[in-house]
Backbone as numpy.savetxt, mean C-alpha at the origin, in Angstrom:
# Nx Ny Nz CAx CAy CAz Cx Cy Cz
18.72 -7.52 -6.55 17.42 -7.16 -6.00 17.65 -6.15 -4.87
16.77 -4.83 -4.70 16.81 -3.98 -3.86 15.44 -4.16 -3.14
15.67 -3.89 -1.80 14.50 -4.24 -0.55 13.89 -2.98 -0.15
13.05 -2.44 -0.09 12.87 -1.27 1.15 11.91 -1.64 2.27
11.77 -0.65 3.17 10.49 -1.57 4.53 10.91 0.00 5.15
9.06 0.09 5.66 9.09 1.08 6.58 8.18 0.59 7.09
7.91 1.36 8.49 6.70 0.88 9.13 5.80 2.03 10.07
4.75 1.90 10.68 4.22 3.24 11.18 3.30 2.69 12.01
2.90 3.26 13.02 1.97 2.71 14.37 0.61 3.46 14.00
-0.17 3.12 14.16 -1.93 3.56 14.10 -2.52 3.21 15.11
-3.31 4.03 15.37 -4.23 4.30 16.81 -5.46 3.91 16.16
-5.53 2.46 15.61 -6.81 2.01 15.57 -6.87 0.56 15.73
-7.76 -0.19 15.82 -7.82 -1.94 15.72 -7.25 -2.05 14.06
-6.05 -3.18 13.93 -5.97 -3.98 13.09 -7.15 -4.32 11.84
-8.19 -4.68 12.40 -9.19 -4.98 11.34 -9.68 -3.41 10.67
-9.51 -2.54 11.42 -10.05 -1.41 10.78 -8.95 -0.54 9.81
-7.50 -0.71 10.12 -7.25 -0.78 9.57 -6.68 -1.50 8.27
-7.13 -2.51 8.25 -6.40 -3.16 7.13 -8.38 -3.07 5.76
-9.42 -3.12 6.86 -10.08 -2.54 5.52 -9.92 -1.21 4.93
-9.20 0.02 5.70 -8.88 0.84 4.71 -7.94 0.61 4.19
-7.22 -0.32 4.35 -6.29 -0.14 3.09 -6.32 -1.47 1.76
-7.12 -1.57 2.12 -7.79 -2.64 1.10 -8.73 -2.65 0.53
-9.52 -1.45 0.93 -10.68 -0.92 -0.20 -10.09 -0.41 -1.22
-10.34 -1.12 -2.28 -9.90 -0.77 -3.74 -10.38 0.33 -4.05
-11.38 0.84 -3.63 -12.01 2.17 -4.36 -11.11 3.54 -3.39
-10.66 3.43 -2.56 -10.16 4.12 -1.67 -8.64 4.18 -1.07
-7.94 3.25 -2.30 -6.71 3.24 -2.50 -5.88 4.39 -2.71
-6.49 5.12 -4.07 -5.85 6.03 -4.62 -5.59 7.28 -3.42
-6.45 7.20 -2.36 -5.93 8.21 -0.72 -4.61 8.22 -0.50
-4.42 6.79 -0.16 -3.31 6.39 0.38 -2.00 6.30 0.00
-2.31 5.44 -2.15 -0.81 5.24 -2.74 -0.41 6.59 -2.55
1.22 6.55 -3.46 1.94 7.40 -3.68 1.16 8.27 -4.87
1.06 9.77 -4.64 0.15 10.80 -4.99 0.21 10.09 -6.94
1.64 9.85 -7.04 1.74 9.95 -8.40 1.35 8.58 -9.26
0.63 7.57 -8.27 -0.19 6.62 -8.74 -1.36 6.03 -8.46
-1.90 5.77 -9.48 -3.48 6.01 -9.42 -3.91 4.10 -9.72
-5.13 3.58 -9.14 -4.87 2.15 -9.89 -6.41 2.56 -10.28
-6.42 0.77 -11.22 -7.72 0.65 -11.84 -7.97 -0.51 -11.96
-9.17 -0.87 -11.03 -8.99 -2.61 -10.73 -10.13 -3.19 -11.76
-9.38 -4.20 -12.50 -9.85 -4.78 -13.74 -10.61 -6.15 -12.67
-10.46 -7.09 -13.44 -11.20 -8.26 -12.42 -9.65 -9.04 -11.81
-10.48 -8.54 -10.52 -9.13 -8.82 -9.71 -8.68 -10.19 -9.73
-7.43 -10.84 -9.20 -6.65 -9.96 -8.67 -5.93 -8.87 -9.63
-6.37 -8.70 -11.44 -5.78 -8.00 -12.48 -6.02 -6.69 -11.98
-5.14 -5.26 -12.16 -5.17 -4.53 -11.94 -4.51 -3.80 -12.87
-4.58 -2.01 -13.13 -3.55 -1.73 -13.84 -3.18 -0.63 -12.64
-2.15 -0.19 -13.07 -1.45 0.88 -12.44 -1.18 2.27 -13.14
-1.12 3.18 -12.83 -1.01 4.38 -14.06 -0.48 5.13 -12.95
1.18 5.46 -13.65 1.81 6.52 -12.95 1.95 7.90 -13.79
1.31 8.67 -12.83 1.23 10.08 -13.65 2.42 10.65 -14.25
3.51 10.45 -13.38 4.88 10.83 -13.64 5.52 10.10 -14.64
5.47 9.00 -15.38 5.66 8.84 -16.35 4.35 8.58 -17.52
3.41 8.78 -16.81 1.93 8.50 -18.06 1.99 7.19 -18.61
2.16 6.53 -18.00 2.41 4.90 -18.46 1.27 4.11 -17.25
1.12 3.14 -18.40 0.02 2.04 -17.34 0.73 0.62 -17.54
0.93 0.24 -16.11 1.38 -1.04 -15.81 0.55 -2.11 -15.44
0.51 -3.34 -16.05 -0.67 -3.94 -15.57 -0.04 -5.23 -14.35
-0.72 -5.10 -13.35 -0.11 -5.57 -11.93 -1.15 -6.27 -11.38
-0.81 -7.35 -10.46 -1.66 -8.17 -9.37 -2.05 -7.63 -8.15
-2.92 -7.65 -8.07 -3.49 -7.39 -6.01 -3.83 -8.39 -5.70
-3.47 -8.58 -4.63 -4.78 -9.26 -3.43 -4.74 -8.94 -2.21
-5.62 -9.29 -1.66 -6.16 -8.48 -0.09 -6.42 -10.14 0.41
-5.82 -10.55 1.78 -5.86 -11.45 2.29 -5.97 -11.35 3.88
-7.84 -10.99 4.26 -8.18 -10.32 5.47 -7.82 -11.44 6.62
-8.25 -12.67 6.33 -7.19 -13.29 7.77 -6.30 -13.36 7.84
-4.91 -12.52 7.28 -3.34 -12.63 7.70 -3.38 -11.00 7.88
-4.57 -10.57 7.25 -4.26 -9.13 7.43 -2.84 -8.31 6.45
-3.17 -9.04 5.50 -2.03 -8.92 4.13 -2.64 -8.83 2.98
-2.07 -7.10 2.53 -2.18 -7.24 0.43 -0.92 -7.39 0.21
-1.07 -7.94 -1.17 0.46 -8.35 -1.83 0.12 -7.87 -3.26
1.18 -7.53 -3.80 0.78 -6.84 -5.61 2.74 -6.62 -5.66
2.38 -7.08 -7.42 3.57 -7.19 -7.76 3.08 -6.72 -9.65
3.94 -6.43 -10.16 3.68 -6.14 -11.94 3.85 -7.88 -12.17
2.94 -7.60 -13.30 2.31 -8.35 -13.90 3.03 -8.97 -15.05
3.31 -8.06 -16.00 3.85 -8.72 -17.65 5.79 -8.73 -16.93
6.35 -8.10 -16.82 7.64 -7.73 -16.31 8.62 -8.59 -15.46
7.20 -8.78 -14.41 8.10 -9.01 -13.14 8.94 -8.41 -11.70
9.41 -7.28 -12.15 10.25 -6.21 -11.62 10.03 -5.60 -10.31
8.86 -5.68 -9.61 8.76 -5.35 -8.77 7.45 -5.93 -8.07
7.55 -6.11 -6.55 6.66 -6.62 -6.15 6.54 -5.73 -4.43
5.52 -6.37 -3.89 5.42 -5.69 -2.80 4.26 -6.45 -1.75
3.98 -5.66 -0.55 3.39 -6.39 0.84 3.07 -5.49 1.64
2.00 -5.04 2.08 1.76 -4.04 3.30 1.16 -5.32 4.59
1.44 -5.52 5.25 1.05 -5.98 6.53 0.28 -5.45 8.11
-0.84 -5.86 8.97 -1.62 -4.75 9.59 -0.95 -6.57 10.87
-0.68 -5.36 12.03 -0.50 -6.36 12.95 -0.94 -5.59 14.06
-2.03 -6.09 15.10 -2.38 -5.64 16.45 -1.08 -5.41 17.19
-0.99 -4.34 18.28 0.29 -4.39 18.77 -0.06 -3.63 20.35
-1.43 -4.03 20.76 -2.20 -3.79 22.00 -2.76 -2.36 22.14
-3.49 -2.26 23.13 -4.63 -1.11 23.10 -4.89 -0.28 22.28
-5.54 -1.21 21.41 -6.47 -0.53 20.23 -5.73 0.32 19.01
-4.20 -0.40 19.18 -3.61 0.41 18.01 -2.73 -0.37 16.91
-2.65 -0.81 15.72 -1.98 -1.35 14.90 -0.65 -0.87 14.41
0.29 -1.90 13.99 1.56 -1.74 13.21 1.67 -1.73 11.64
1.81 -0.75 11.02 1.65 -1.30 9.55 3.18 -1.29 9.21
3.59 -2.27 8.06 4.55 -2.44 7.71 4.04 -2.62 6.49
5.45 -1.54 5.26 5.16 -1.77 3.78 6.42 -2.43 3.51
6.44 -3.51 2.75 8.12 -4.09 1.95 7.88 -3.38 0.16
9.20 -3.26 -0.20 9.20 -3.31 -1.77 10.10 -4.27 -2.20
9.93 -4.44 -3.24 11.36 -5.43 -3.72 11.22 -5.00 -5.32
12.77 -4.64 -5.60 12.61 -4.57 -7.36 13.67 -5.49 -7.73
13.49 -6.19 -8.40 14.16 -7.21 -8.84 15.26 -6.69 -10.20
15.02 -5.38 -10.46 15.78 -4.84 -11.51 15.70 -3.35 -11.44
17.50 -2.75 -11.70 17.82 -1.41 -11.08 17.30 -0.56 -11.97
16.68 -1.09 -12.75 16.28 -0.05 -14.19 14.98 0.39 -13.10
14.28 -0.03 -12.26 13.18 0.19 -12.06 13.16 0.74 -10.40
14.63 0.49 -9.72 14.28 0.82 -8.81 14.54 2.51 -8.86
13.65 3.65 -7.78 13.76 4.86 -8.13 14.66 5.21 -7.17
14.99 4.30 -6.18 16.26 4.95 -5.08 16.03 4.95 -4.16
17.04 4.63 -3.14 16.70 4.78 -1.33 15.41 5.96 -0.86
16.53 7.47 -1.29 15.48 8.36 -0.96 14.26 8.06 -1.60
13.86 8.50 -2.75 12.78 8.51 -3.17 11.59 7.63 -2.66
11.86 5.84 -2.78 10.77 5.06 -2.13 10.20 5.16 -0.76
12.17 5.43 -0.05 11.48 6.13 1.63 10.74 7.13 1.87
10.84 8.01 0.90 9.69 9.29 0.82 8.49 8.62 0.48
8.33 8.01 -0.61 6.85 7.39 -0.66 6.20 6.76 0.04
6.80 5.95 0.64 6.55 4.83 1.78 6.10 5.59 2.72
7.07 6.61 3.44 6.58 7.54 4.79 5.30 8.26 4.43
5.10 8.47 3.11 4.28 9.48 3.17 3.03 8.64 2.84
2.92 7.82 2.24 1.80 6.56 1.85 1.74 6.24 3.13
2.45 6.09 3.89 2.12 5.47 5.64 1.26 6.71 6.13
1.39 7.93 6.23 0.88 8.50 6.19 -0.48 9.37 6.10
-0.90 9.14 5.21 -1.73 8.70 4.58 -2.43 7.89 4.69
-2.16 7.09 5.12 -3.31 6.10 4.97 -3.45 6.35 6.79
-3.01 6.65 7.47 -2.91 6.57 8.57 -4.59 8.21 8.96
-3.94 8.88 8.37 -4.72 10.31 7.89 -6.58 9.53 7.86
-6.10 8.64 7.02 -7.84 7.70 6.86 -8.13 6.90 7.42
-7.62 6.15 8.28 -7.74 5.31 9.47 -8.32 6.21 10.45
-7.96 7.50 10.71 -8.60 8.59 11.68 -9.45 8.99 11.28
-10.07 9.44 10.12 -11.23 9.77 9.74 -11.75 9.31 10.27
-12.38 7.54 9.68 -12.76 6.66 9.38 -13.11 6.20 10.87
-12.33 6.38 11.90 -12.48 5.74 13.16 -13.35 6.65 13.80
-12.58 8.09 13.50 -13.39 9.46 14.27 -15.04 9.52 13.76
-15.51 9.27 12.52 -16.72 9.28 11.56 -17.36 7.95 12.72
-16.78 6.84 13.20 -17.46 6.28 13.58 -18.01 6.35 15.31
-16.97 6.92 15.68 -16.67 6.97 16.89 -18.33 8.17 17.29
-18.33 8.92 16.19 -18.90 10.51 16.49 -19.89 11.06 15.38
């Protein structure tokens, strides 16, 4: 089994961010560019990565009092995952993403996930500012 974890600071409250990143309709901002989801009746989901044109069918859930989604594939097994939103004082949150692939056929590599991860942190971070600024103004 291979692990990855990155993490990234946000200049907003915890609760605000963890509903953007748990609006299902407003996911596809944030994932990695080259995956798109499609939420069946949750927690069923599929996944469709452009880069290979394949649809994976995977679990979500959004669990607003720990301030935790968790999603892992579904038929397979192979990989699973955790983004976490933790207050970390004046008005700004910690996000932390884990991966775990349980099989090397599937993992895509140090670099590669750390690129996704940074840039999905990113990202979502990009909409946390909107989202705060839209309200703020």
């Amino acid at each position: 089994m291979t692990e990855y974890e990155r993490s990234r600071t946000m200049p907003a409250q915890p609760e605000h961010v963890f509903d953007q990143a748990a609006n299902i309709d407003q996911m596809d901002t944030w994932l990695p560019e080259s995956l798109h989801l499609d939420a069946g009746e949750l927690p069923a989901v599929t996944v469709h990565d452009n880069g290979t044109d394949r649809d994976t069918s995977a679990l979500l859930r959004a669990q607003r009092d720990q301030m935790r989604i968790e999603w892992g594939t579904r038929d397979q097994g192979s990989y699973t995952g955790w983004l976490q939103v933790a207050g970390i004082g004046s008005g700004a949150s910690e996000v932390t993403v884990h991966l775990s692939f349980f099989s090397d056929s599937h993992d895509p590599g140090e670099r590669a996930v750390h690129d996704a991860l940074d840039t999905s942190l990113q990202r979502l971070e990009q909409q946390v500012r909107l989202r705060v600024d839209n309200a703020a103004g």
